[in-house]
C-alpha distance (Angstrom), angle and dihedral (degrees) to the residues before:
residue distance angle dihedral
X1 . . .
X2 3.71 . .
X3 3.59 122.9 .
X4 3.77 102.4 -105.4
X5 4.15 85.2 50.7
X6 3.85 86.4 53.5
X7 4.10 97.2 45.7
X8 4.04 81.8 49.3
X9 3.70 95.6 45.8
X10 4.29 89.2 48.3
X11 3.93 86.4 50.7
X12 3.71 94.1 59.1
X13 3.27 97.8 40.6
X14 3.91 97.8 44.2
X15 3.69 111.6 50.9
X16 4.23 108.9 -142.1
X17 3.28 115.5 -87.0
X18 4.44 104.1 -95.8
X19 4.23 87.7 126.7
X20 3.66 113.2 -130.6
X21 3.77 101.1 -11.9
X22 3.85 93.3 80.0
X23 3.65 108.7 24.8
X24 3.92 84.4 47.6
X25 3.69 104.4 35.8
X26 4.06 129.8 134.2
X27 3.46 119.9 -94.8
X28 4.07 102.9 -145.0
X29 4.01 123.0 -138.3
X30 3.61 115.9 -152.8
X31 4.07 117.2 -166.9
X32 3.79 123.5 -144.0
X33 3.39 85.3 -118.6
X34 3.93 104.6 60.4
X35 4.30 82.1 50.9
X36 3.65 107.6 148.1
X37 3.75 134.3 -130.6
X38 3.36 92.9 -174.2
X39 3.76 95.0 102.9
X40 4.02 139.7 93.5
X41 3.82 106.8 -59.0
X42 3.78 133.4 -166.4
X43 3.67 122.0 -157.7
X44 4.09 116.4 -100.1
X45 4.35 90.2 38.1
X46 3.86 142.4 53.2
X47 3.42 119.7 -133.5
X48 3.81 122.3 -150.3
X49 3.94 118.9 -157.8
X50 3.68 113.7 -150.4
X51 3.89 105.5 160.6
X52 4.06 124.5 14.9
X53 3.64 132.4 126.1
X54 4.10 83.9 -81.2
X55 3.66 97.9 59.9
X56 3.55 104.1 38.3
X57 3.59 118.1 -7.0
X58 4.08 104.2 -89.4
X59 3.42 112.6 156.2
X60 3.98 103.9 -174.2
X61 3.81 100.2 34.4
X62 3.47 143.1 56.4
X63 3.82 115.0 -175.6
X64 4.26 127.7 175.3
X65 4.06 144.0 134.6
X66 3.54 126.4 -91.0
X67 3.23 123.0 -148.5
X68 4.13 127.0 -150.2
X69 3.78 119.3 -175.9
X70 3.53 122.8 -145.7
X71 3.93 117.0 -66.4
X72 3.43 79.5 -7.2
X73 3.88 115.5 143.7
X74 4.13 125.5 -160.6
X75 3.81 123.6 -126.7
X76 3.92 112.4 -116.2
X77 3.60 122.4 -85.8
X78 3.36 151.4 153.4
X79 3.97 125.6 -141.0
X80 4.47 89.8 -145.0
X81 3.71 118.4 -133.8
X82 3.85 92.1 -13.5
X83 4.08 116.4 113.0
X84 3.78 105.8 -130.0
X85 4.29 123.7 -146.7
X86 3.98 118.3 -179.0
X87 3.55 124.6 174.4
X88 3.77 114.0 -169.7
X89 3.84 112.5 -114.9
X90 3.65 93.8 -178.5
X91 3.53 148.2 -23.9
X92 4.09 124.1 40.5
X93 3.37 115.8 -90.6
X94 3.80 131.4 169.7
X95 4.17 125.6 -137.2
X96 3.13 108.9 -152.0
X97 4.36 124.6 -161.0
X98 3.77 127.7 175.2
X99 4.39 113.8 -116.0
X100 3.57 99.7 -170.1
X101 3.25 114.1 -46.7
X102 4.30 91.2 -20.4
X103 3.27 132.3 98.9
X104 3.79 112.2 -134.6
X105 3.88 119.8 -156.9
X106 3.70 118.0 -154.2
X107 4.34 106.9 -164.9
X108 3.60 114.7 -159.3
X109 3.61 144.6 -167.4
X110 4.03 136.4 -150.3
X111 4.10 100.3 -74.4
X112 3.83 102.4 30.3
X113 3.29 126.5 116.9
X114 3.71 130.5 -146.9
X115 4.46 121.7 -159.7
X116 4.16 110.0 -143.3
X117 4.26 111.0 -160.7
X118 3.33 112.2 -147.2
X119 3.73 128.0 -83.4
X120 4.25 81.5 10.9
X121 4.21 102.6 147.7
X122 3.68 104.4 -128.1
X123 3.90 149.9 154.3
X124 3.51 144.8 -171.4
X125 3.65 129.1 -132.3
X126 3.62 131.1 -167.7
X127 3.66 109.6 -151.4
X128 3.76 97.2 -180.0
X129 3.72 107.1 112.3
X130 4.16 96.0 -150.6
X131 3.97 98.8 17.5
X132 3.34 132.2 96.5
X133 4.28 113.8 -140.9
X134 4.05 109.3 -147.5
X135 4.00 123.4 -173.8
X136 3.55 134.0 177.9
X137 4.46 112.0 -130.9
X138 3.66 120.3 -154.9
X139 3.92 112.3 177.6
X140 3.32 126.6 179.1
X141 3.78 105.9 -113.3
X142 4.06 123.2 64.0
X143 3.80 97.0 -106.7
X144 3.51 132.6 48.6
X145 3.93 113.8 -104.0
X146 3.58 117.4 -163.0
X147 3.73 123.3 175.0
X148 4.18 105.3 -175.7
X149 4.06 103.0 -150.3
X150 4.19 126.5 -156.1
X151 3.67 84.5 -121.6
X152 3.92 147.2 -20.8
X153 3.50 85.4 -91.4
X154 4.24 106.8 54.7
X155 3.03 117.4 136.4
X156 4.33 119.5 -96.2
X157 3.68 92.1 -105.9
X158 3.75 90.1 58.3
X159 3.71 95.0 66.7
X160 3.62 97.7 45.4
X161 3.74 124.5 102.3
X162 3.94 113.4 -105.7
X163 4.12 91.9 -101.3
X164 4.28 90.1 59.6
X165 3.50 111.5 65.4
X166 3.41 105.8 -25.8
X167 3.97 93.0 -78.5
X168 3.72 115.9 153.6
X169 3.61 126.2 -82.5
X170 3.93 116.7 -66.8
X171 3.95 93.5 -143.4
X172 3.96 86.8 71.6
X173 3.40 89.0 93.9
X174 4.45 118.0 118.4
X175 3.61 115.6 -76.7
X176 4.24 117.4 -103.6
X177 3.31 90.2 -98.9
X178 3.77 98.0 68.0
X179 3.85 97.9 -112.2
X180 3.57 120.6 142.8
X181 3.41 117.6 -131.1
């Protein structure tokens, strides 16, 4: 076993020294029911927050359902510097990202799993006419950052918060309720 293996290895198995606080800390259960739509939103989904740094004090992941309707599509968006994982609980939806000057369609079934970059434009679309598409988000930051985009195609600048490169404000993003504005 190389050394870096072993100093990994000793990390896991040795929590950092804080005393009691970490080796004896909570583990929190969050219900379906007490879901959350007091997140980011982008028009054509809901988005359910489960665990962030909000709901019970994460500070490296952000995890929550989205819901698509049927034939319902998403607006574009990005979710900024944050990794993104979904597995798809149900339904079939379709992420779509631009390649070029392509769109590319990714179909997918109950139990896949789709990988989001950062700052990748994308959407999901539902193209069930009478079901319902559910997925479960993990991203790796505690809160949910959502930048909603003009297109797949905007320019960088347009997904960057106000602070980098003069891009427009990150809070433009829909309301928790859905609405468009």
């Amino acid at each position: 076993m190389s050394e870096e293996s072993r100093q990994n290895t000793d990390r896991a198995e040795h929590p950092p020294s804080h005393g009691d606080r970490v080796w004896h800390g909570r583990l929190e259960h969050v219900r379906a029911a007490d879901l959350t739509s007091d997140t980011r939103q982008t028009s054509g989904m809901r988005r359910f927050e489960a665990i962030s740094g909000k709901t019970v004090g994460s500070r490296k992941i952000w995890m929550g359902e989205t819901h698509v309707g049927p034939a319902t599509n998403s607006g574009d968006h990005h979710h900024g510097e944050a990794e993104t994982a979904i597995y798809v609980v149900s339904g079939h939806p379709s992420f779509v990202f631009a390649d070029g000057d392509e769109e590319v369609r990714i179909d997918t079934g109950p139990g896949d799993y789709i990988f989001v970059p950062p700052y990748v434009p994308h959407r999901e679309e539902n193209p069930s006419p009478d079901e319902e598409a559910v997925v479960v988000i993990g991203r790796s930051t505690q809160e949910g950052i959502v930048v909603n985009l003009p297109s797949l195609w905007a320019a960088p600048e347009d997904g960057l918060p106000a602070d980098a490169a003069g891009g427009p404000d990150p809070d433009g993003a829909a309301p928790a309720d859905g609405a468009a504005r």
